[in-house]
C-alpha positions in Angstrom: 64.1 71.9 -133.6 67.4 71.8 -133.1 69.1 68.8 -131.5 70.5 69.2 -127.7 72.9 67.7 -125.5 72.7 67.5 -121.7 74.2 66.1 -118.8 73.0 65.7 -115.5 74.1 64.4 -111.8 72.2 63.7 -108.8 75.5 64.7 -106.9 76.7 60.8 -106.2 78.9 60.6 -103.1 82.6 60.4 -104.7 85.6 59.6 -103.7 89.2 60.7 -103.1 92.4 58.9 -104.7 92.3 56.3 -101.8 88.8 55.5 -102.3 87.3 57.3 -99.1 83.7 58.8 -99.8 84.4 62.3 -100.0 81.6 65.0 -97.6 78.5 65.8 -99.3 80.0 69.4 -98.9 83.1 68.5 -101.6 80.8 67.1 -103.2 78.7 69.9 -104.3 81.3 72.0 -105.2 82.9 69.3 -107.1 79.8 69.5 -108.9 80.0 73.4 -109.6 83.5 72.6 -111.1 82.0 69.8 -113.0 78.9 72.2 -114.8 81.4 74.8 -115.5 83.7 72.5 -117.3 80.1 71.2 -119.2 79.8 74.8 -120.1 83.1 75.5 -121.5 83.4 71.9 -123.6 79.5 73.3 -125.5 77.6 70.9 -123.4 74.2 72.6 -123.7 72.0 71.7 -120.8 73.4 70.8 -116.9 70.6 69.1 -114.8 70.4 67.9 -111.1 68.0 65.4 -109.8 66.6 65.6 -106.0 67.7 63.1 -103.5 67.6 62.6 -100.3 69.6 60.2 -99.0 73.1 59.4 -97.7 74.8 57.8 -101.2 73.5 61.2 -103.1 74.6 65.2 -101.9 72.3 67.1 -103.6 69.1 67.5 -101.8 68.1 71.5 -102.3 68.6 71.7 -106.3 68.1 75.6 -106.8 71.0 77.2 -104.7 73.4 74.7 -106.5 72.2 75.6 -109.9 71.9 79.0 -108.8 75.8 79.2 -108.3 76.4 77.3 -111.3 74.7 80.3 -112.9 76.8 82.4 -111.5 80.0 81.0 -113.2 78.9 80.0 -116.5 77.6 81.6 -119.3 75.5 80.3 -121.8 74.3 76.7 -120.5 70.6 75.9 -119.5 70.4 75.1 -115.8 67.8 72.3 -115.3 66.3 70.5 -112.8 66.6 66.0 -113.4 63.6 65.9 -111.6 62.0 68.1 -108.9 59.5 65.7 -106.9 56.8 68.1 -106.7 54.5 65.2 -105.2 56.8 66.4 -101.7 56.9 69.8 -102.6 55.2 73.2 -102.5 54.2 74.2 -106.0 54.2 77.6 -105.0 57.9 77.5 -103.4 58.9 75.9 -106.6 57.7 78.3 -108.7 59.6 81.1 -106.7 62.8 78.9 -106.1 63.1 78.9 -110.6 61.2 81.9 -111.1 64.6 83.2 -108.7 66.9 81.0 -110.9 65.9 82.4 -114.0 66.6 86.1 -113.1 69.9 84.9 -111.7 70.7 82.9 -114.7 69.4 85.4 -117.5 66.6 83.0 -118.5 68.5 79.9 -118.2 66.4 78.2 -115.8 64.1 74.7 -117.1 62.0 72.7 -114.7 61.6 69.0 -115.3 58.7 68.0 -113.1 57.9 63.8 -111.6 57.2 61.7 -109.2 60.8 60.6 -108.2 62.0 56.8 -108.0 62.7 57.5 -104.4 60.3 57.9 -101.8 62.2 59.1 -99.0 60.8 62.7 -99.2 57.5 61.9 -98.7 58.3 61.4 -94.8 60.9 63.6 -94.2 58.6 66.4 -95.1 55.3 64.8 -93.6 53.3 63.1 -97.1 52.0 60.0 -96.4 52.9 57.4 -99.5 49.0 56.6 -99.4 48.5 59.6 -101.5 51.2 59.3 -103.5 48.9 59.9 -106.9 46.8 62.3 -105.8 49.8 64.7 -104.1 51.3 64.8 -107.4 47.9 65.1 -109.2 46.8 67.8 -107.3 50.5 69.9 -107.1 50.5 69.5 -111.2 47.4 71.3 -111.4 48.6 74.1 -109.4 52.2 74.7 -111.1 50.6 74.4 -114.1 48.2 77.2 -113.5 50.9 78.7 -111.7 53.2 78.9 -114.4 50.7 80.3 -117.3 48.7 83.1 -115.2 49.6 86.2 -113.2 46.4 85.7 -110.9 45.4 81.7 -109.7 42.7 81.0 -108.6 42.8 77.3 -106.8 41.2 74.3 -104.5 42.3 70.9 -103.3 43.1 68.8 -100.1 46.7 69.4 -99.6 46.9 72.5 -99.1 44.8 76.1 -98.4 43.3 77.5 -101.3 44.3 80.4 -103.5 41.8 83.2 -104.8 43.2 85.9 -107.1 46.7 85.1 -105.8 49.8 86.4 -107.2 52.8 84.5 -107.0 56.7 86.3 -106.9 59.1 86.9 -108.5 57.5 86.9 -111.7 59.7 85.9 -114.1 60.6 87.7 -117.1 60.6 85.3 -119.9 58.8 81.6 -119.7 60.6 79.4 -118.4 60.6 76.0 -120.3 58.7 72.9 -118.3 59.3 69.1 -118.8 57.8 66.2 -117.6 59.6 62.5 -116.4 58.6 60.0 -117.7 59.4 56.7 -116.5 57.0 54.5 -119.4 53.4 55.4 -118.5 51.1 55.7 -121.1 49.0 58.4 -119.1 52.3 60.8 -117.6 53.1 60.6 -121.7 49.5 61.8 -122.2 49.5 64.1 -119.4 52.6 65.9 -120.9 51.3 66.2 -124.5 47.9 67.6 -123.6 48.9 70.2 -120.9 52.0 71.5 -124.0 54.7 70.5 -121.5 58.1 68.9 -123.0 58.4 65.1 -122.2 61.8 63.7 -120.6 62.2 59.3 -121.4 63.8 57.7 -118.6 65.2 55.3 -120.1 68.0 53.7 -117.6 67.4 50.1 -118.6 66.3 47.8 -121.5 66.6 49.0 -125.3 65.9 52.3 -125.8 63.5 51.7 -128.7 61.1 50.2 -126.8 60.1 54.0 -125.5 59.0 54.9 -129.3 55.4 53.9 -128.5 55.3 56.5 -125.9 57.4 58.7 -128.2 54.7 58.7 -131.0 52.0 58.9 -128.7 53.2 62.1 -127.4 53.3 63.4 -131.0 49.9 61.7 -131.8 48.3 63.7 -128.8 49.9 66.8 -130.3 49.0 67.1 -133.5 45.3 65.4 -132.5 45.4 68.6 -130.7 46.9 70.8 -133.7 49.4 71.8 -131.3 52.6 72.7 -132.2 55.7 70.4 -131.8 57.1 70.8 -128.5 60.6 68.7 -128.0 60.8 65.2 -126.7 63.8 64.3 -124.6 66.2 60.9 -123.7 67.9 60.3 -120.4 70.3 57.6 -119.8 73.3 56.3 -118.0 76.9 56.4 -119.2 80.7 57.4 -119.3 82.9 57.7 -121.9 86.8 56.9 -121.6 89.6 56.7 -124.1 88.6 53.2 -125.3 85.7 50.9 -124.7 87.6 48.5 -122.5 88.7 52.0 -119.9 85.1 53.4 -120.3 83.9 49.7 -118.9 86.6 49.6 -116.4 86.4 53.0 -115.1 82.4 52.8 -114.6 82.3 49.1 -113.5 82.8 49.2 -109.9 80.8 52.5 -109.0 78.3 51.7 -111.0 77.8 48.4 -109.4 78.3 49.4 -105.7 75.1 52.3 -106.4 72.6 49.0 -108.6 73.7 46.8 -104.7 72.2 50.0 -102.6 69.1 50.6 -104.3 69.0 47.0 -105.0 68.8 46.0 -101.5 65.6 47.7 -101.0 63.5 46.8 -104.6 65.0 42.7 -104.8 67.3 43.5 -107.6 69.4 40.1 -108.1 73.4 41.6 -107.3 75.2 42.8 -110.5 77.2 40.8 -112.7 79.6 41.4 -115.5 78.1 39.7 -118.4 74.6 41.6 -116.9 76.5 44.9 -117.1 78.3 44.3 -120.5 74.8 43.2 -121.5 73.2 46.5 -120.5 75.9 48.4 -122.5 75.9 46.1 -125.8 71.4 46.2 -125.8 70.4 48.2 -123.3 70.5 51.7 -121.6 74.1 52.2 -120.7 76.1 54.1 -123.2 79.7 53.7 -121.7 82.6 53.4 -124.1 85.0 55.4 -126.1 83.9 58.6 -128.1 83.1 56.7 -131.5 80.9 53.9 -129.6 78.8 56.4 -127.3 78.3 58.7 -130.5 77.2 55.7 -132.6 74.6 54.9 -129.7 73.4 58.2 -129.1 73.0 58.7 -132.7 71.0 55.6 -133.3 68.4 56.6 -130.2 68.4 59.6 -131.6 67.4 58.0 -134.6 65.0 55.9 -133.7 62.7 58.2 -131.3 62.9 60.7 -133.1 64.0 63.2 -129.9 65.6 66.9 -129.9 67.7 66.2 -126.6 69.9 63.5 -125.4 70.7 63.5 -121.6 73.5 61.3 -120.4 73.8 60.4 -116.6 77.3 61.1 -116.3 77.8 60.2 -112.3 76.5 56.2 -111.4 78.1 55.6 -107.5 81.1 56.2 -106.2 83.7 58.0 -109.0 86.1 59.9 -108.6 86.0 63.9 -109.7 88.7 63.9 -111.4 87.0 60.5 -113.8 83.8 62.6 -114.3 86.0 65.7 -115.2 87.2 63.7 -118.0 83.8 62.0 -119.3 82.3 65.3 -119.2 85.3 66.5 -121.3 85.2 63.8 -123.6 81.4 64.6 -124.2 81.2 68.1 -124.8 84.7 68.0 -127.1 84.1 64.7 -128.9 81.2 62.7 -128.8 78.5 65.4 -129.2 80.6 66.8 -132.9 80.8 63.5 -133.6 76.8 62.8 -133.0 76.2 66.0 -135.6 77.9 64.4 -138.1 76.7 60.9 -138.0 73.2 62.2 -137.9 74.2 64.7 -140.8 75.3 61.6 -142.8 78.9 62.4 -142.8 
């Protein structure tokens, strides 16, 4: 399979050259302007993750990519992840089955949990059920997105006999799972011959080959054939290592202190965040040092897709118009050749 690069957002709040947080509004279509630089720079894959909160802008995924689609030409329009638990499997089977006409068969789904859970009670879930809302929605996408005619029961939502679901769309559309490092979501994604996603945003990546060869393990116990396995990290990528650190530092510690406040995270240091990018999950530096990393993850878990986080709190547009520049133009060539021993 051959190797692909994404990059994905969850539409940060930004902001302006005097350091005000932009409106969610700018923000959005600063992200448009962002995925159609991604697409001109051969950035294969642009993905948005659902939020909903105050520090991200992007709360309805589908009518952003759907734009996106409409100004751009030949890169895959993914969601980074659709919580489905808070969801209606049917809607979001129409919402990309919508995308993919619009986009010409561009459309991927990456499904999860979330690492949010402010979803649940804004649309009337309660968190008590947590495992069996996204145990009983999986079942019925999955059906959903393999027959014409479902057939379905559970205790979330009113059954389905015989039902057909539209649009239908007109080629398959490709379907992920997140996985956060759960031996059973790992399982869950080989045996149902769904594409796994590794979220790996802290720690050294090679600790996620276990799960990595247990997906393959489950396929080929199965005789299945090899579907691709994908990373998803962190990162920004500046002229030199020292800019990339400078440039990322502050936003990226202002968004670690607002979800930290709520999970007990001790506050963020510089030797914890220089740490992160010398061991760990954070691939910020200049082209050479972020190809070099990507490479050796590459490497290492063997994976067909490399995902970077390119937005972490409050930076500006015009910052993330660069990383994203420096991605597609330099760092993914330079990931080819490394990995093609040049």
């Amino acid at each position: 399979m051959t190797l692909e690069f994404g990059i994905d957002t969850f539409g940060d709040v930004t902001t302006d050259a005097k350091g005000h947080d932009l409106s969610h509004g700018q923000v959005i279509r600063n992200v448009i302007e962002e995925a159609k630089l991604a697409d001109q720079v051969g950035v294969d894959v642009f993905g948005l993750g659902e939020h909903h909160r105050a520090d991200y802008a992007v709360s309805a995924i589908e009518p952003v990519l759907a734009a996106i689609a409409a100004q751009t030409t030949r890169i895959k329009l993914a969601s980074a992840v659709t919580v489905l638990s808070s969801d209606d499997p049917i809607r979001v089977f129409q919402r990309f089955s919508t995308l993919q006409a619009i986009s010409n068969g561009r459309a991927e789904i990456t499904l999860g949990r979330g690492s949010f859970t402010e979803s649940f009670p804004l649309f009337g879930h309660d968190l008590s059920d947590y495992e069996m809302l996204f145990e009983e929605k999986f079942d019925l996408f999955n059906l959903l997105s393999r027959n014409e005619k479902v057939s379905w029961q559970g205790r979330h939502r009113a059954p389905l006999k015989q039902q057909t679901v539209y649009p239908r769309p007109e080629t398959p559309m490709p379907v992920w799972i997140g996985v956060g490092g759960t031996p059973e979501s790992v399982v869950r994604a080989a045996s149902n011959d769904l594409s796994m996603a590794l979220a790996i945003i802290g720690g050294p990546p090679a600790r996620f080959k276990p799960y990595a060869d247990l997906y393959r393990e489950v396929r080929e116990k199965m005789d299945a054939k090899p579907l691709p396995i994908g990373s998803h990290s962190p990162g920004h990528i500046a002229a030199t290592d020292k800019e990339a650190r400078e440039r990322f530092f502050e936003g990226y510690k202002v968004m670690h202190h607002r979800i930290g406040r709520t999970r007990g995270w001790p506050p963020l240091t510089r030797d914890a965040f220089n740490q992160e990018i010398d061991h760990g999950a954070l691939y910020v530096g200049s082209p050479e040092t972020v190809a070099q990393k990507i490479a050796a993850t590459v490497s290492v878990l063997g994976t067909e897709r490399f995902d970077l986080k390119y937005s972490a709190g409050p930076v500006s547009h015009e910052v993330l118009m660069d990383n994203i520049r420096l991605y597609g133009q330099e760092v993914i060539p330079r990931v080819r050749e490394i990995l093609s021993g040049k």
